[in-house]
VEXGU-914864 format. One record per atom (N, C-alpha, C): residue in three letters; x, y, z. Coordinates in steps of 0.1 Angstrom, whole numbers, padded with zeros to 4 digits, always signed. Layout:
ALAXYZ;...
% end
This chain:
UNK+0751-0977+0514;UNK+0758-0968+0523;UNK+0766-0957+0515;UNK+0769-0960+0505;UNK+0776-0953+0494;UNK+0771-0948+0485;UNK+0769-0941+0477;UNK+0762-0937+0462;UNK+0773-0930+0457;UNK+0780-0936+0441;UNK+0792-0922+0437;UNK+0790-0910+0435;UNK+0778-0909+0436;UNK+0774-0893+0428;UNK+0769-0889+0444;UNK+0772-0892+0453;UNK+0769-0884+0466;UNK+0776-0876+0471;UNK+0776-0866+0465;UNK+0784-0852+0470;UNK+0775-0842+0476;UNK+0783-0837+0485;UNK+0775-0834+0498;UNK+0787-0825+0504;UNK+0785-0814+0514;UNK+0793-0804+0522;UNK+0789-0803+0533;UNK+0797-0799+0540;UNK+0795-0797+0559;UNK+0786-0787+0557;UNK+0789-0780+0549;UNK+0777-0765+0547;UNK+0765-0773+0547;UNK+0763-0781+0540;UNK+0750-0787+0536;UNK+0744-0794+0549;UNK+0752-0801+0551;UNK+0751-0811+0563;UNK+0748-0807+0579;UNK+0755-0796+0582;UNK+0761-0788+0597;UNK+0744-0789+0599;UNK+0734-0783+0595;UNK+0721-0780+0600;UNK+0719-0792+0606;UNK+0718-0802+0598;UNK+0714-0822+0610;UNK+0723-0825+0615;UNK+0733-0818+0619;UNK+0743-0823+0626;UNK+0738-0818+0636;UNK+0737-0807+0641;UNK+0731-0796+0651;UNK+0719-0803+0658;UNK+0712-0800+0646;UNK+0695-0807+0647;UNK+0697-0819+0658;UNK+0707-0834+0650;UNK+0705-0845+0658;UNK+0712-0842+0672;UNK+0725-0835+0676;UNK+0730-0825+0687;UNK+0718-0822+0695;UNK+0715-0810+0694;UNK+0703-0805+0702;UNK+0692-0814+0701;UNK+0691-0823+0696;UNK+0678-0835+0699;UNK+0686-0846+0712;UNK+0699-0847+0715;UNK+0699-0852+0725;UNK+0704-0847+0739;UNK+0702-0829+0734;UNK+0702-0822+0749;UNK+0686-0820+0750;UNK+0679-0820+0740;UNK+0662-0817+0744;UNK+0660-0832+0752;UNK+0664-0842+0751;UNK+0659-0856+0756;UNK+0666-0855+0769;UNK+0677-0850+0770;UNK+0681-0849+0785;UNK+0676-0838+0792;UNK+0671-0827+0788;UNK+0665-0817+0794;UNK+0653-0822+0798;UNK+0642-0833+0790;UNK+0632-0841+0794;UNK+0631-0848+0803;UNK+0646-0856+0803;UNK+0648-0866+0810;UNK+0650-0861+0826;UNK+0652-0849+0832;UNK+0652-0845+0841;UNK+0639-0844+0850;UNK+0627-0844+0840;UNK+0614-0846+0844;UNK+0605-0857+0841;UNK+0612-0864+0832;UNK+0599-0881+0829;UNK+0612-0891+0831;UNK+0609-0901+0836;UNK+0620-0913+0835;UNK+0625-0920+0822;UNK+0631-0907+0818;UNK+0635-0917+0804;UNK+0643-0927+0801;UNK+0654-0930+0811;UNK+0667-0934+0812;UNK+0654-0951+0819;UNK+0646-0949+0817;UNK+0641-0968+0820;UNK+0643-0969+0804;UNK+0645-0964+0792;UNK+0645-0963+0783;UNK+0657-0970+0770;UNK+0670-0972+0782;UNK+0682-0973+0780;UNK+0685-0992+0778;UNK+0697-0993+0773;UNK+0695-1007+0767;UNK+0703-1017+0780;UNK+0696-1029+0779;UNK+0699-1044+0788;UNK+0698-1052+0783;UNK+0714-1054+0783;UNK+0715-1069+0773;UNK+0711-1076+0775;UNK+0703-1087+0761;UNK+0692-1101+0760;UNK+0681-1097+0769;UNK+0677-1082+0773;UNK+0665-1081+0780;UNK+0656-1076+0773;UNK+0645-1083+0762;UNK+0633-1078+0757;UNK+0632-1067+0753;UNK+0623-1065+0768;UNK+0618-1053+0772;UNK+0628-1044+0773;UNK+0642-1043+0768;UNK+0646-1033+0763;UNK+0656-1028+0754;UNK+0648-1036+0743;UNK+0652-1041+0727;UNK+0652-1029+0727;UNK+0645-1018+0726;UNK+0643-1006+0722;UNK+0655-0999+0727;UNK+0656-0999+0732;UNK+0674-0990+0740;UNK+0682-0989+0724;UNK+0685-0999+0719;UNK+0690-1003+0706;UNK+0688-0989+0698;UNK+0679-0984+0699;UNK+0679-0968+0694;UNK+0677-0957+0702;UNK+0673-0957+0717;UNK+0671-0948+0725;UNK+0688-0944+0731;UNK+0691-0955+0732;UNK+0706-0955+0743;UNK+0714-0939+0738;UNK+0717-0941+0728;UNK+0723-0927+0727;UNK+0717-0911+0725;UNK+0703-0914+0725;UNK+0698-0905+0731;UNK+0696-0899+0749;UNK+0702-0908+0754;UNK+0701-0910+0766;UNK+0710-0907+0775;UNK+0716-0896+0783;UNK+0725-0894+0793;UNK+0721-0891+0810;UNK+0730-0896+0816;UNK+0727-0899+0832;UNK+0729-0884+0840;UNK+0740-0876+0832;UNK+0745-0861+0846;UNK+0746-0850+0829;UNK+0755-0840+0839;UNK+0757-0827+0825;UNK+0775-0837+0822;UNK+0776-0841+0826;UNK+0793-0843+0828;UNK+0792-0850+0812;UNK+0783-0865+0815;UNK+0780-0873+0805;UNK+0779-0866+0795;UNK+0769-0860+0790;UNK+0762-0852+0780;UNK+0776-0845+0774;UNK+0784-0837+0780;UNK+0794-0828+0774;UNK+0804-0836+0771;UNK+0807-0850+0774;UNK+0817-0856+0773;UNK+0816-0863+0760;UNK+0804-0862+0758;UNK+0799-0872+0742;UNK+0795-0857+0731;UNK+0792-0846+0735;UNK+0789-0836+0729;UNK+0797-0831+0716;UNK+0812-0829+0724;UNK+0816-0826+0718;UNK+0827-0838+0707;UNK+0830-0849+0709;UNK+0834-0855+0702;UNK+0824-0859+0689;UNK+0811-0855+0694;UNK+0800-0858+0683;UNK+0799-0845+0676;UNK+0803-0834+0676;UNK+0801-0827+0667;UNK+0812-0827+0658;UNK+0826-0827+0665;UNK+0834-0829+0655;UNK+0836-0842+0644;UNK+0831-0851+0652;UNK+0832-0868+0642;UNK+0822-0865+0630;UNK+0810-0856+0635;UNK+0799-0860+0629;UNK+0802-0849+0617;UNK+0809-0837+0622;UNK+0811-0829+0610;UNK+0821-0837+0599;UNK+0830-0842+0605;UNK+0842-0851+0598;UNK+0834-0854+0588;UNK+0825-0868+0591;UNK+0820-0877+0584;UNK+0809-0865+0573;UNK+0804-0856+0579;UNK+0801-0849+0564;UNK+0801-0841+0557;UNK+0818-0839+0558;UNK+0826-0833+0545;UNK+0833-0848+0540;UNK+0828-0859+0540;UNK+0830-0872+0533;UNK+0824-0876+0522;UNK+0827-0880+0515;UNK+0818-0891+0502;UNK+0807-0902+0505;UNK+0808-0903+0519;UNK+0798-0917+0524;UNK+0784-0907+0526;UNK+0774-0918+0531;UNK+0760-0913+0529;UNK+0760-0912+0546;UNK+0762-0898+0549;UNK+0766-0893+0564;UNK+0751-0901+0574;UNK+0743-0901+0570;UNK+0728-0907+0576;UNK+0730-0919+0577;UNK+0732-0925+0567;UNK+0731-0943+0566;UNK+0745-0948+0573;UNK+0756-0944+0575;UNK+0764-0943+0583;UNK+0765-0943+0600;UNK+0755-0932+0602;UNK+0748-0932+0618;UNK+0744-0940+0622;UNK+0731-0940+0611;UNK+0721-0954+0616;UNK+0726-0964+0617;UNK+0739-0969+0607;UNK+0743-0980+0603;UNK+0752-0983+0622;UNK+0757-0975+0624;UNK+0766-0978+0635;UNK+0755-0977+0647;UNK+0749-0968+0647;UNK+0740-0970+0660;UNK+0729-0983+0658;UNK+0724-0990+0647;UNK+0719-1003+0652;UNK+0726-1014+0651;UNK+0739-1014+0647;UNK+0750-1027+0650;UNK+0756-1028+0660;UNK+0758-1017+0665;UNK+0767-1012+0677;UNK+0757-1015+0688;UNK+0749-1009+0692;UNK+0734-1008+0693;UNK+0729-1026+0699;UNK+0731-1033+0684;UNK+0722-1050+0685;UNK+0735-1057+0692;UNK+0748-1053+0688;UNK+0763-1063+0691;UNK+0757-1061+0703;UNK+0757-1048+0711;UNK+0757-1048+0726;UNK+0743-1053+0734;UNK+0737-1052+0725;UNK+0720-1065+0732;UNK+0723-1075+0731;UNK+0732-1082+0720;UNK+0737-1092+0724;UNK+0745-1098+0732;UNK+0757-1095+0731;UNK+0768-1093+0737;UNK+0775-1090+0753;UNK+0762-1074+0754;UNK+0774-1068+0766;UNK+0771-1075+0778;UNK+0773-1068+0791;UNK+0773-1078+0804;UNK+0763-1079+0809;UNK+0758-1086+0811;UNK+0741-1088+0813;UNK+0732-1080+0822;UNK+0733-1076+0834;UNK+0727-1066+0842;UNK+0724-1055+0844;UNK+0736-1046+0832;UNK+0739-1037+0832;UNK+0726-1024+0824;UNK+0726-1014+0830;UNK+0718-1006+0817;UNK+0726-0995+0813;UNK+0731-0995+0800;UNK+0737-0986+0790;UNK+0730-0976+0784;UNK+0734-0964+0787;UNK+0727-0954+0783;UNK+0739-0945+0776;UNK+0739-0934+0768;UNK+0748-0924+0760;UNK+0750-0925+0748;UNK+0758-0920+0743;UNK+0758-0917+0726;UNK+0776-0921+0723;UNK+0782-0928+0738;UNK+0795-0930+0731;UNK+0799-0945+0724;UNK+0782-0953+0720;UNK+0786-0959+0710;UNK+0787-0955+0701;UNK+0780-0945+0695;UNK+0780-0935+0685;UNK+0795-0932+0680;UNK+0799-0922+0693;UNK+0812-0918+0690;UNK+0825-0924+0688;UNK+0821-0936+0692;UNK+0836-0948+0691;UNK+0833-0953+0675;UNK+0820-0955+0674;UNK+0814-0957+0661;UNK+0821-0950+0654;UNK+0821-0938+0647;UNK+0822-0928+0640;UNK+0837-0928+0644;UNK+0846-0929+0655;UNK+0859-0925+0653;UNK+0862-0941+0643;UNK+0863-0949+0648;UNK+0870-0960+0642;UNK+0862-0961+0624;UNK+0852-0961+0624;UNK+0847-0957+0609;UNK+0858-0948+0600;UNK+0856-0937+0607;UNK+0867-0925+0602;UNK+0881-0932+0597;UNK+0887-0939+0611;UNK+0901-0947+0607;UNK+0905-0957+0602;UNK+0892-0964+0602;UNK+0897-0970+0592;UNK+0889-0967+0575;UNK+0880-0964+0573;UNK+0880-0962+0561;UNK+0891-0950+0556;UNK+0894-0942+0562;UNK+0909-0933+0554;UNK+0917-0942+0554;UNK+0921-0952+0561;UNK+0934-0960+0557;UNK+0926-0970+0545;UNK+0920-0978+0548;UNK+0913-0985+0533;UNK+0908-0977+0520;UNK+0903-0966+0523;UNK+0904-0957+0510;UNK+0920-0956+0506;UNK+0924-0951+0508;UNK+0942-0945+0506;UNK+0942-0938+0493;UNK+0928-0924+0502;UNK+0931-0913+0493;UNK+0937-0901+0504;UNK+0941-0890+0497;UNK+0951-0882+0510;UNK+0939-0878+0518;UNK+0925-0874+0514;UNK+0918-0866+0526;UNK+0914-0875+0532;UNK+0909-0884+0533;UNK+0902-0896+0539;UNK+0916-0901+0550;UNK+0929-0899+0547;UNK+0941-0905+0554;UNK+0942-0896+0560;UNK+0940-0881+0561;UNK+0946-0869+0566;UNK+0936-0869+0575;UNK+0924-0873+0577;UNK+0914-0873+0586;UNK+0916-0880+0599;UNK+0920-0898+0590;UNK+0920-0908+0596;UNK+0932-0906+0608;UNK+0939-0895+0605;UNK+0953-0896+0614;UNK+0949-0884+0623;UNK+0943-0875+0617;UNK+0938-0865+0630;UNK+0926-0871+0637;UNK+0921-0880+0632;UNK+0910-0886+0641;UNK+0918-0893+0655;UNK+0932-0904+0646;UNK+0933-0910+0662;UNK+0944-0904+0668;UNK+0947-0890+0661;UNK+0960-0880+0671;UNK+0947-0874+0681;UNK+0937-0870+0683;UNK+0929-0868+0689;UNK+0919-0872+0699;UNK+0917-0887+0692;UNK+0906-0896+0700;UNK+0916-0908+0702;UNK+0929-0915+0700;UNK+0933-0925+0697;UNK+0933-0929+0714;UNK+0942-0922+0722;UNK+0940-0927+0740;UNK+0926-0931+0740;UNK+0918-0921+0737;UNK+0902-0924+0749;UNK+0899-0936+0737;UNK+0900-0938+0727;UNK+0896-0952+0718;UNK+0901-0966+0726;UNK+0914-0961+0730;UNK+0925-0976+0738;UNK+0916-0977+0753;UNK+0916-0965+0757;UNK+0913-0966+0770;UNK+0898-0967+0776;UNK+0890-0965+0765;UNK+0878-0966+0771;UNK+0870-0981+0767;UNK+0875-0988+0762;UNK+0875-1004+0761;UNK+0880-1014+0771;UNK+0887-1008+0783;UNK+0892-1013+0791;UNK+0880-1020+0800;UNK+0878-1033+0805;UNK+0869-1033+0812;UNK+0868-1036+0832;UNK+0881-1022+0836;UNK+0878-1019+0844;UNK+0875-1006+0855;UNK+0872-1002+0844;UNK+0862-0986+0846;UNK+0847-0989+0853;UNK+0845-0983+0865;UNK+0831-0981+0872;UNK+0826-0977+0867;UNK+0814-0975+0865;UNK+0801-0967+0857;UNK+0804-0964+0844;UNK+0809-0974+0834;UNK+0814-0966+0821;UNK+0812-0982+0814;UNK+0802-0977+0801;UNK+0803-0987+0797;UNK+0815-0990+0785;UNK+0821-1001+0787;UNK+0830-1000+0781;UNK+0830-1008+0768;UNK+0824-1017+0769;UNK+0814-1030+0762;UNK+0807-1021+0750;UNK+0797-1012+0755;UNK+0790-1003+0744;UNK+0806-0994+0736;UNK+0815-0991+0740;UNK+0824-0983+0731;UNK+0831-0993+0722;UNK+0835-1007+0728;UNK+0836-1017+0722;UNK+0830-1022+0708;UNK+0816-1026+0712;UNK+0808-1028+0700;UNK+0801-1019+0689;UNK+0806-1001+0699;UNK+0802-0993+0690;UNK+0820-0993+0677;UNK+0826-0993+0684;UNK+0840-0997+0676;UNK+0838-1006+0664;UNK+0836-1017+0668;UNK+0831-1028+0658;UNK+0825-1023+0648;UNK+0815-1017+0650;UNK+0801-1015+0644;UNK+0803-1009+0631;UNK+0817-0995+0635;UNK+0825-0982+0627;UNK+0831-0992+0619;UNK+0839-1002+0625;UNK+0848-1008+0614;UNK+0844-1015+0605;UNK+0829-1021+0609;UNK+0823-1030+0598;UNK+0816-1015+0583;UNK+0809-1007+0592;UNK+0805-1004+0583;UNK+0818-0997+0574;UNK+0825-0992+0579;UNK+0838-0987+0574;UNK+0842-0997+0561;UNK+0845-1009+0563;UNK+0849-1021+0554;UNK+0839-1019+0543;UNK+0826-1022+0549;UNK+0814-1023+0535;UNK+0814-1011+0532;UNK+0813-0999+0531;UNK+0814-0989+0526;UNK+0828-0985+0514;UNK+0838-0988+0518;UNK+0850-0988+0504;UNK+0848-1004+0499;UNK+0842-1011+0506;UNK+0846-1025+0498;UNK+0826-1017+0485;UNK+0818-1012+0488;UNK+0814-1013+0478;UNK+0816-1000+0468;UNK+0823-0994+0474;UNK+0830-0981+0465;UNK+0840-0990+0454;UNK+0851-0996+0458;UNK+0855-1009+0447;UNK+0849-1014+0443;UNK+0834-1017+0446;UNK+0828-1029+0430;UNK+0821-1020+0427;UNK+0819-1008+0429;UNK+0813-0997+0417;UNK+0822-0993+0407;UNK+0835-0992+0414;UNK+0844-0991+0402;UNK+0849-0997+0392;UNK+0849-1011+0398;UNK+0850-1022+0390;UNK+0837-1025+0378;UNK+0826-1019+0383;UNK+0813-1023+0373;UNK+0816-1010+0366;UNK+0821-1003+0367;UNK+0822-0988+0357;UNK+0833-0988+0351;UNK+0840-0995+0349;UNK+0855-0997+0341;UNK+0854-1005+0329;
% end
């Protein structure tokens, strides 16, 4: 998840930020005409193991879409003006986040959006700045939850209609594990280079 010599700039980065952006307003622009949202994840259901990577490409109205849009462009920019491997990071939360909730969430339900992504990515953000305890990584971690910190508390609640709250849950999880393994192996690089 980490490489030390991975230095990297939003300048560099901003183009696949956009790219993966606009790839899940083109799937919703699609999805207006092919049934894609059968596509979306049900927990312990098989047949839709695959959700596990579709789900966050996947939104139900415009409401949905804008409500995850923009916290994903700012997290995603966050994460790469970072030292972490902004990619393996993604993936890393969208298939844990992703498998927790095929395992896990409430059984009948189908989960579609990108706000495990974004619970992903905020809690990643807060806690690796507090576990790094370098100032940019902490100066992030505090504008992350001056910003996102309510909808983080509140959208885990599980008595919200139509809102999965289960998926922000395990996409939460997902942030903080990889968040852990990412400085815990930034420490034994340093430790093997000393």
């Amino acid at each position: 998840m980490t490489n030390p010599n991975n230095q990297h700039s939003i300048k560099q980065e901003l183009p696949a930020v956009l790219m993966f952006v606009g790839l899940i307003w083109l799937v919703f622009a699609f999805d207006h005409f092919l049934p894609l949202e059968q596509f979306g994840l049900i927990p312990r259901n098989g047949s839709h193991l695959v959700g596990i990577i579709t789900m966050p490409f996947l939104h139900g109205s415009l409401q949905h879409i804008m409500s995850n849009t923009v916290p994903l462009l700012v997290l995603l920019t966050l994460l790469a003006g970072s030292r972490a491997n902004s990619r393996s990071i993604v993936l890393t939360i969208m298939l844990l986040g992703g498998a927790l909730l095929w395992l896990f969430g409430r059984g009948a339900a189908l989960h579609i959006g990108a706000s495990v992504l974004v619970f992903g990515l905020a809690v990643f953000l807060i806690v690796s700045g507090l576990l790094e305890r370098r100032l940019v990584p902490l100066a992030i971690a505090i504008f992350v939850t001056f910003m996102y910190g309510s909808s983080l508390l509140s959208g885990v609640l599980p008595w919200q209609p139509g809102v999965s709250w289960d998926g922000h849950l395990f996409g939460g999880i997902a942030g903080a594990i990889a968040a852990f393994f990412l400085v815990r192996g930034k420490q034994m690089t340093s430790r093997f280079r000393s």
